[in-house]
C-alpha positions as CSV (number, residue, x, y, z in Angstrom):
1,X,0.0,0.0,0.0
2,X,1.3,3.0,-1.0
3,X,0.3,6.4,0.4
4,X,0.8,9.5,-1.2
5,X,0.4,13.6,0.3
6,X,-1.0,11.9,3.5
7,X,-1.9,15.8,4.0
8,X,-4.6,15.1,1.7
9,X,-6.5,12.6,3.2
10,X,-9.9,13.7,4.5
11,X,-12.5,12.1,6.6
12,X,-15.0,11.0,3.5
13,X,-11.2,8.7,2.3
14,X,-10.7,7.8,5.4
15,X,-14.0,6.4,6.1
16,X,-13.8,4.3,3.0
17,X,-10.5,3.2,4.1
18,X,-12.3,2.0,7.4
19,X,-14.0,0.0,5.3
20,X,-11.4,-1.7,3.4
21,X,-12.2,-5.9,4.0
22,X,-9.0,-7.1,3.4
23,X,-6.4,-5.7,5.6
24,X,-4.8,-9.0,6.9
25,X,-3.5,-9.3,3.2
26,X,-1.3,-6.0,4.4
27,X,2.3,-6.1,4.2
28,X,4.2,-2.9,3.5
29,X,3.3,0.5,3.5
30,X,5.0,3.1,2.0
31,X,4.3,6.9,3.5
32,X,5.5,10.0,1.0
33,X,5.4,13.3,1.6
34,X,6.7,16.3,-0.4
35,X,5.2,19.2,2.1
36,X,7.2,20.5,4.6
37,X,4.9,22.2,7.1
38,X,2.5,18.4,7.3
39,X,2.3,19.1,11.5
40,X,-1.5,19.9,12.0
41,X,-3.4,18.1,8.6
42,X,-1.3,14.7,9.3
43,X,-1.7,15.0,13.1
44,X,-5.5,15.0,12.0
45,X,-5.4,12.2,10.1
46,X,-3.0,9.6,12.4
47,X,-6.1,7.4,12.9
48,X,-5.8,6.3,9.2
49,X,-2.3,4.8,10.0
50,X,-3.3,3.4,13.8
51,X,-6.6,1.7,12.0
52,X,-4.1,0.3,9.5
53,X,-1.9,-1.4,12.5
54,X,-4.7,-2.6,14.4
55,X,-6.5,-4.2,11.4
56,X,-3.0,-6.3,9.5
57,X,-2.1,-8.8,11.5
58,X,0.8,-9.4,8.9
59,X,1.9,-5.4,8.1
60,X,5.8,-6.1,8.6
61,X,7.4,-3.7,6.3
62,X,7.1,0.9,6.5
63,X,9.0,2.9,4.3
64,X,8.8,6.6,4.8
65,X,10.2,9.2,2.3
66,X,9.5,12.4,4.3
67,X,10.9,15.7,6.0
68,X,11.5,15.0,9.8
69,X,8.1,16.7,10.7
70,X,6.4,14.0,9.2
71,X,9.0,11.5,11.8
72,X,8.3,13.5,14.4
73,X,4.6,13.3,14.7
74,X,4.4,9.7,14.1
75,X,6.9,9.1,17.1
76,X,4.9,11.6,19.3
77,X,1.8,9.4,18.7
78,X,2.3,6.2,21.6
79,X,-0.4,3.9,20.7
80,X,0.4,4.2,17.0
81,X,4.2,3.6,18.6
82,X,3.3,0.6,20.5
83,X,1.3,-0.9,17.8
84,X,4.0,-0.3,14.9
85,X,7.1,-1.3,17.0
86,X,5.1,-4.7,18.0
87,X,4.8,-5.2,14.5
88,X,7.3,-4.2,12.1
89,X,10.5,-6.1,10.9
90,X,11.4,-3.5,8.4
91,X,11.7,-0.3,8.4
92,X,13.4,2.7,6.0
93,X,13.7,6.5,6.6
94,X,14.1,8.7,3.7
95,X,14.9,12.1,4.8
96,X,13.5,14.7,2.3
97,X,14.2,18.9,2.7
98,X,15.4,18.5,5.9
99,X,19.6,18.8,5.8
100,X,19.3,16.4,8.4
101,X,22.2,14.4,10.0
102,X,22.6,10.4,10.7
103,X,21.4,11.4,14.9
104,X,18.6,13.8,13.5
105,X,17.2,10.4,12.0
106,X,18.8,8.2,14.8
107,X,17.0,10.1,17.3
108,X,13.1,9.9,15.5
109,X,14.0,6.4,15.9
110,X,15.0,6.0,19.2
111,X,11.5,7.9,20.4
112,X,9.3,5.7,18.1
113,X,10.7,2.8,19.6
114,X,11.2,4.0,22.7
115,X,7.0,3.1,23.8
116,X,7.7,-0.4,23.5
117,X,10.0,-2.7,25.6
118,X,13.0,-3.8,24.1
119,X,11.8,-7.5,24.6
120,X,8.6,-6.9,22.5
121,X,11.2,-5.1,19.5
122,X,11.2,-7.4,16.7
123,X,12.9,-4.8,14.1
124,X,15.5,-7.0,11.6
125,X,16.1,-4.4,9.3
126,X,16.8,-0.5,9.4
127,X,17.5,2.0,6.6
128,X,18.8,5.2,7.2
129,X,19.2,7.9,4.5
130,X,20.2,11.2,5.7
131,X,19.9,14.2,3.2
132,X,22.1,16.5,5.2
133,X,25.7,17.3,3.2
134,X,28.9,15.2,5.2
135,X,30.6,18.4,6.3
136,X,27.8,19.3,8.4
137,X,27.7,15.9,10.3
138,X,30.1,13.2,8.8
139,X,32.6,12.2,11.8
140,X,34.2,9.3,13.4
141,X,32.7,10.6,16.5
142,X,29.2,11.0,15.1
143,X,29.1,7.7,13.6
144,X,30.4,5.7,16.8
145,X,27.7,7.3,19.0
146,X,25.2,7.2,16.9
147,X,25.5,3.2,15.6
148,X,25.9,2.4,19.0
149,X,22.5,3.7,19.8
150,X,21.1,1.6,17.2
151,X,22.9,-1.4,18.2
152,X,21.4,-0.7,21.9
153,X,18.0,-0.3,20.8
154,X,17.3,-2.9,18.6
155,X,18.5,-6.3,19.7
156,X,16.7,-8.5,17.0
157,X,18.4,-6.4,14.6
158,X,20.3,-8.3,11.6
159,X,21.1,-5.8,9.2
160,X,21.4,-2.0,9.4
161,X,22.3,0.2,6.5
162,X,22.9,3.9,6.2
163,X,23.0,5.7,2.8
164,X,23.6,9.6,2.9
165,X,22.7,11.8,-0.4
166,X,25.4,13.9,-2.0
167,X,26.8,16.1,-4.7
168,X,28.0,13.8,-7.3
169,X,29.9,16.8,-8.8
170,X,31.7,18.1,-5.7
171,X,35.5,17.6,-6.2
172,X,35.4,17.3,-2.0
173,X,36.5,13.7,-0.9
174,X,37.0,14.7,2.9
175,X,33.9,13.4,3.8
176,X,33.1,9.7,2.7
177,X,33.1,6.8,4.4
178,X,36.0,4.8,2.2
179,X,38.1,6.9,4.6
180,X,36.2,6.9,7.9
181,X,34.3,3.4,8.7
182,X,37.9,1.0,8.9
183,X,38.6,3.7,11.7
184,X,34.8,3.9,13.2
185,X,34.7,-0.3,13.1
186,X,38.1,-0.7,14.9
187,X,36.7,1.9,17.6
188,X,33.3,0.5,17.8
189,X,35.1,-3.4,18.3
190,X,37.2,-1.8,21.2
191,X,33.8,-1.1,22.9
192,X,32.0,-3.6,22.5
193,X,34.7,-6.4,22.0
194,X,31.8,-9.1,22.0
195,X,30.3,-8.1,18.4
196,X,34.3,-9.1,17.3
197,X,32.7,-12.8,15.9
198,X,29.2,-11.9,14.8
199,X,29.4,-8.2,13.2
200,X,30.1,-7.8,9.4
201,X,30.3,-4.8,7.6
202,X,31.0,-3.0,4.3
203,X,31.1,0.5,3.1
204,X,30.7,2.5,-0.1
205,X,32.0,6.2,-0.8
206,X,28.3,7.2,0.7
207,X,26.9,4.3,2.1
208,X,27.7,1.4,5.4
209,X,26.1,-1.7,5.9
210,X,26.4,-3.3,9.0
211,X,25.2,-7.3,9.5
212,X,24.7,-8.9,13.1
């Protein structure tokens, strides 16, 4: 199911969507917003996306392509939390307009997640994309912290992947992570010596994958 300009949703659509008989077939949703001021018409309409979790048993898989408004309501919501975390195995964050960094994402996360107990957290898979350029974020530091957090959070987690979007023209190679992640995974081993046997990883100029 794919839902577009969520903005735009009105009571009369959602009603029909109430009405919708075959909800246990539901399996992935994806949420897309191109508005950057979405606070009060998709606060109005978070019932659409809490009926949706209450009525598929089997919805497993939410991909968001957003600005971090539309993030930030949906983790202020705590039933809608409870409900999604309790559900979903997969789960992708596109950040759209927002020149946000890997922690501006990393912490939307943490919150959604943070109204269910880490035992009930059955999360696999998390994508990241961050839209914010490298020089304003792209660090040893930042990375360490802010992987860590996800590897705290989300102990069923098997794969986690972070892409960031770039200028394929710039000329600037300071910031990419051919350069950074052998130097962020020999720092993140010394912490936490026990992921020495079970984490993999692999890195791009502009994007890390990380398997547990």
């Amino acid at each position: 199911m794919e839902i577009m300009e969520i903005d735009y949703i009105d009571d009369e659509l959602l009603e029909y969507l109430q009405l919708v008989p075959r909800w246990h077939c539901l399996r992935k949703i994806i949420l897309e917003s191109d508005y950057l001021d979405v606070t009060e018409k998709l606060g109005e309409n978070i019932p659409l996306l809490l009926h949706i979790a209450q009525c598929a048993p089997y919805f497993r898989e939410f991909y968001i392509e957003a600005n971090l408004n539309l993030g930030r309501i949906l983790s202020s919501n705590v039933q809608l939390g409870i409900l999604l975390m309790s559900q979903l195995e997969i789960f992708y964050f596109t950040a759209k307009d927002s020149n946000c960094s890997l922690g501006d994402l990393v912490e939307i996360v943490d919150i959604l997640f943070t109204h269910s107990s880490a035992s009930s957290i059955v999360l696999k898979q998390l994508t990241l994309n961050v839209d914010g350029h490298p020089s304003s974020w792209l660090t040893i530091d930042h990375l360490f912290v802010h992987i860590g957090k996800i590897l705290d959070r989300f102990p069923a987690l098997i794969h986690f992947t972070l892409y960031f979007q770039h200028d394929t023209e710039s000329q600037d190679n300071s910031y990419n992570l051919s350069k950074l992640a052998p130097e962020w995974y020999a720092r993140l081993l010394l912490s936490r010596p026990h992921l020495i046997d079970s984490l993999e990883y692999r890195y791009k100029t502009y994007s890390l994958d990380i398997w547990l």
